[in-house]
C-alpha positions in Angstrom: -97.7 77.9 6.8 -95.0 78.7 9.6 -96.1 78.5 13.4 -94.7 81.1 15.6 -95.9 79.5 19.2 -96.2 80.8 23.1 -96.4 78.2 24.9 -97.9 78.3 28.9 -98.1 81.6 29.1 -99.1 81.5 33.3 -101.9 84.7 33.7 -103.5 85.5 37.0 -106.8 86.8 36.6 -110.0 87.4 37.6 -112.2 84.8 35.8 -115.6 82.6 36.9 -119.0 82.3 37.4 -119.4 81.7 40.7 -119.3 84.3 43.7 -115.9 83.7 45.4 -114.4 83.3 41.9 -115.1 87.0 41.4 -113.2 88.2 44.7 -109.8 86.6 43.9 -107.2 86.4 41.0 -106.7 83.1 39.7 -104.1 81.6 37.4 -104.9 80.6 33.7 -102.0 79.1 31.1 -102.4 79.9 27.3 -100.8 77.7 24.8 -101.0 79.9 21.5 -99.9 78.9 17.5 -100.0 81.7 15.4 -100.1 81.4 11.6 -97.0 83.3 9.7 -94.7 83.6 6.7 -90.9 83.3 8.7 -88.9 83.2 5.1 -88.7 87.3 5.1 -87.5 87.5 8.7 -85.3 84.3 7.9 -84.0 86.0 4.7 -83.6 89.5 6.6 -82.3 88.2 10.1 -84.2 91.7 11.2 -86.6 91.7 14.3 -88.1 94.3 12.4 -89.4 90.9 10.0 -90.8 88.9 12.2 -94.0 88.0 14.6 -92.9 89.4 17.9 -94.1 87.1 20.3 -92.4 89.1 23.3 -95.0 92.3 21.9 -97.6 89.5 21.9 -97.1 88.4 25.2 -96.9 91.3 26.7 -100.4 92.4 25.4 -102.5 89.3 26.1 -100.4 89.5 30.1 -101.6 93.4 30.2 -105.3 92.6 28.7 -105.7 89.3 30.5 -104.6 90.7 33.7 -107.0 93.4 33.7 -109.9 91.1 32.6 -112.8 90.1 34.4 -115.0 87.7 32.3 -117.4 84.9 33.9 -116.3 82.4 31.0 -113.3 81.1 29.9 -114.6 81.0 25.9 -115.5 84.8 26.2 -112.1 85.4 27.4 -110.4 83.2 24.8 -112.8 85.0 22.2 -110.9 88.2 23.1 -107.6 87.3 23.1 -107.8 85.7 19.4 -109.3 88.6 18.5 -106.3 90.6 19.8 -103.8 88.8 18.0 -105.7 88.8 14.8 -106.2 92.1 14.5 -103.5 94.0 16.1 -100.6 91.7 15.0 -102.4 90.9 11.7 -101.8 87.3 11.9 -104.3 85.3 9.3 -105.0 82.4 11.8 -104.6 81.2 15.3 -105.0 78.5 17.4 -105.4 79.3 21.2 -105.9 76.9 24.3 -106.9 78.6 28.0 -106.2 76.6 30.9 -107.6 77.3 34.1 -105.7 75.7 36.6 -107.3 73.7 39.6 -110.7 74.5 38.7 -111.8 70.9 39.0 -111.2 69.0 41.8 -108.6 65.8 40.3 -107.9 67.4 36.8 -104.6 70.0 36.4 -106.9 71.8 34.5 -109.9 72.5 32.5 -110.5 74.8 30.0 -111.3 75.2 25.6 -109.1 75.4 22.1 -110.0 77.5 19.9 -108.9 79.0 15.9 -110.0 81.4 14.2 -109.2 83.4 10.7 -109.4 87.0 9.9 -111.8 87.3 7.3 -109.5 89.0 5.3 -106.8 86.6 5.5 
């Protein structure tokens, strides 16, 4: 299967456990791969074909932005879950990186995939 990939996707949000973490925005980077047949788009040359990573973007920078979960896999939960089911791709690969959070390490954070069931 094609990849059609977004790759450090900078995000400031509000995100963390701990008190002062829930006064300030902080930066997190998403790395996402997203599962989909390019050969119609490819055949078409049509924008109107593809997986529009720009509509993508935009979504996860709107939702993300707006978020305020205490874990990073909560909010990595939700933003497979976006792209699965409103730009109905079958599968998914996401890693969220929160920047600075550990003292000596650029960043910590999870990857993920997931399927749509229906997929």
């Amino acid at each position: 299967m094609d990849k059609v990939f977004i790759e450090a996707l900078e995000i400031e949000c509000v995100i963390g456990i701990y008190d002062w973490e829930r006064t300030i925005k902080q930066p997190i980077v998403l790395d996402i791969e997203m599962a989909f047949d390019n050969r119609i788009p490819a055949a078409s040359d049509d924008i109107a074909h593809t997986l529009d990573y720009k509509a993508v973007s935009k979504r996860l920078i709107q939702f993300v932005s707006e978020s305020s979960f205490g874990l990073v896999e909560t909010l990595a939960e939700r933003c497979c879950d976006i792209i699965l089911e409103e730009f109905k791709v079958s599968h998914v690969s996401l890693k969220l990186s929160k920047i600075g959070a550990v003292r000596g390490a650029k960043a910590v954070g999870v990857k993920i995939e997931r399927s749509r069931a229906d997929a």
